[in-house]
C-alpha positions as CSV (number, residue, x, y, z in Angstrom):
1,X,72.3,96.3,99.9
2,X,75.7,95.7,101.8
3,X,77.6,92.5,102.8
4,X,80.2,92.4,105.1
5,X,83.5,90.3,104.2
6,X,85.6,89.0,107.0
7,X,88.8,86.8,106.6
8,X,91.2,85.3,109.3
9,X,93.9,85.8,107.1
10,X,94.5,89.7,107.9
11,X,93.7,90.8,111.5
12,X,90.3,91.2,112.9
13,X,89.1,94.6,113.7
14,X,90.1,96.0,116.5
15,X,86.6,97.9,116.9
16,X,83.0,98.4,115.7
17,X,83.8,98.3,112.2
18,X,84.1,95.1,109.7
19,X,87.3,94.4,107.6
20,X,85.3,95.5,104.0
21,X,81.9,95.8,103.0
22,X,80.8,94.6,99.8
23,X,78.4,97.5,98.2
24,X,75.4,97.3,95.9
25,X,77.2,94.3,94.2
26,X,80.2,96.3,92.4
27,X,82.1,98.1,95.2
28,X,84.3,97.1,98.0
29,X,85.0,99.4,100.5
30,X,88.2,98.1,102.6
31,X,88.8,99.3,106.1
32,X,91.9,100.9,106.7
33,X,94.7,98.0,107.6
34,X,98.0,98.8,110.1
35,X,101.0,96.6,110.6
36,X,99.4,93.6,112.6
37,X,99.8,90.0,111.4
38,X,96.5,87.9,111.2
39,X,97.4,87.3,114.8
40,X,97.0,90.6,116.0
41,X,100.2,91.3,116.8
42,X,102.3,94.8,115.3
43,X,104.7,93.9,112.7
44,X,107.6,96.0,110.9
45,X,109.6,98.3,112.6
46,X,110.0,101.1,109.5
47,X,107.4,102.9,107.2
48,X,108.1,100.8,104.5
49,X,107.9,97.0,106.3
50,X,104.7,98.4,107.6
51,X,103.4,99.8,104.5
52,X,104.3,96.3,103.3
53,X,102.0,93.9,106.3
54,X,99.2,96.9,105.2
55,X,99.7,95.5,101.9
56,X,99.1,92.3,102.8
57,X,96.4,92.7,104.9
58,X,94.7,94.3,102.2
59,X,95.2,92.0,100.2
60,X,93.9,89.1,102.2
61,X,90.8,90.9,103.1
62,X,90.5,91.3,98.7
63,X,91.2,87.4,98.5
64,X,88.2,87.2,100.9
65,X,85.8,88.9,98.7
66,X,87.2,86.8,95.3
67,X,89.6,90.2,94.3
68,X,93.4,91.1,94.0
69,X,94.9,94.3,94.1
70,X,94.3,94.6,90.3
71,X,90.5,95.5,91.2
72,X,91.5,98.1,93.6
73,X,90.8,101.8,92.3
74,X,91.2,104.2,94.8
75,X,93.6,103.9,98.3
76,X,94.0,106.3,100.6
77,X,97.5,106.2,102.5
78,X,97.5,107.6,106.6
79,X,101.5,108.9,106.9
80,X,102.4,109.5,110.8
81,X,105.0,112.2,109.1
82,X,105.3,112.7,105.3
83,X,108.6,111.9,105.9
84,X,107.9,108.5,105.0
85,X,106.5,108.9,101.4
86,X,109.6,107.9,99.5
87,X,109.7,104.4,102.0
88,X,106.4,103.8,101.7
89,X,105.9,103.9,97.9
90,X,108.7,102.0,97.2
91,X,106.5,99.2,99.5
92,X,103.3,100.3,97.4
93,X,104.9,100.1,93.8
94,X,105.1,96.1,94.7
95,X,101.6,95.5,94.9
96,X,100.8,97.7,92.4
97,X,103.3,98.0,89.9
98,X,101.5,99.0,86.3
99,X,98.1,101.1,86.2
100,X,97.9,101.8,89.8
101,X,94.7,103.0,91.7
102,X,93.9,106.6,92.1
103,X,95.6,107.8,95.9
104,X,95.6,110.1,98.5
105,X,98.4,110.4,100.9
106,X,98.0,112.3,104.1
107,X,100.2,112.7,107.1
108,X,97.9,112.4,110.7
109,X,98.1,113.7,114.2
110,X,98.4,109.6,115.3
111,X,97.5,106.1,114.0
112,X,95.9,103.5,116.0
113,X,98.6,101.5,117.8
114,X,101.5,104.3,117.6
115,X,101.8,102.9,114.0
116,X,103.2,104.9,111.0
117,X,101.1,104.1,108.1
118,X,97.4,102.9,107.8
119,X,96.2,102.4,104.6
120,X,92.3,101.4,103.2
121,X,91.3,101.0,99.6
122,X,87.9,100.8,97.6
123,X,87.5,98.3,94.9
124,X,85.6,96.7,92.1
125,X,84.3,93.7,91.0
């Protein structure tokens, strides 16, 4: 069994896909999020301020489904260059400052958007 959860708090997807998808109950998956404002419009002009909106995204989208970042276990971070590590987990340490989630950072051939940083997230209830 799967729900989806949707929230006009963090931006609506910009294609066939839903913004999480409650799983059997106990997991969230969390599509990946990029620097647009609940508006749809791109946000941040470095790494870090747009590892920041992802943040945020994410963590309307986990406010949605009745969780904060504290139930996330897993992220997976999308880097245009790994050049941007260092900025973006100074942004990341925010959110989750003690007993982060397991992670996986990987730079890409291109984000959606010409954007920097994407990241999604799987949690638990």
């Amino acid at each position: 069994m799967r729900s989806p959860i949707s929230t006009n708090t963090a931006p609506g997807a910009i294609g066939p896909y839903s913004q999480a998808v409650r799983a059997e109950g106990k997991f969230l998956f969390l599509s990946g999020q990029i620097a647009l404002n609940a508006a749809g419009e791109l946000v941040g002009g470095t790494p870090a301020q747009q590892a920041e909106q992802c943040l945020k995204n994410l963590s309307a989208v986990l406010e949605a489904a009745d969780l904060t970042p504290a139930n996330v276990v897993k992220t997976t971070i999308f880097l245009s260059s790994m050049e941007h590590f260092a900025a973006v987990n100074e942004a990341y340490a925010k959110t989750f400052p003690s007993s982060p989630p397991a992670r996986s950072t990987v730079a890409v051939a291109g984000l959606p958007r010409g954007v920097d940083v994407e990241i999604e997230a799987i949690a638990v209830y």
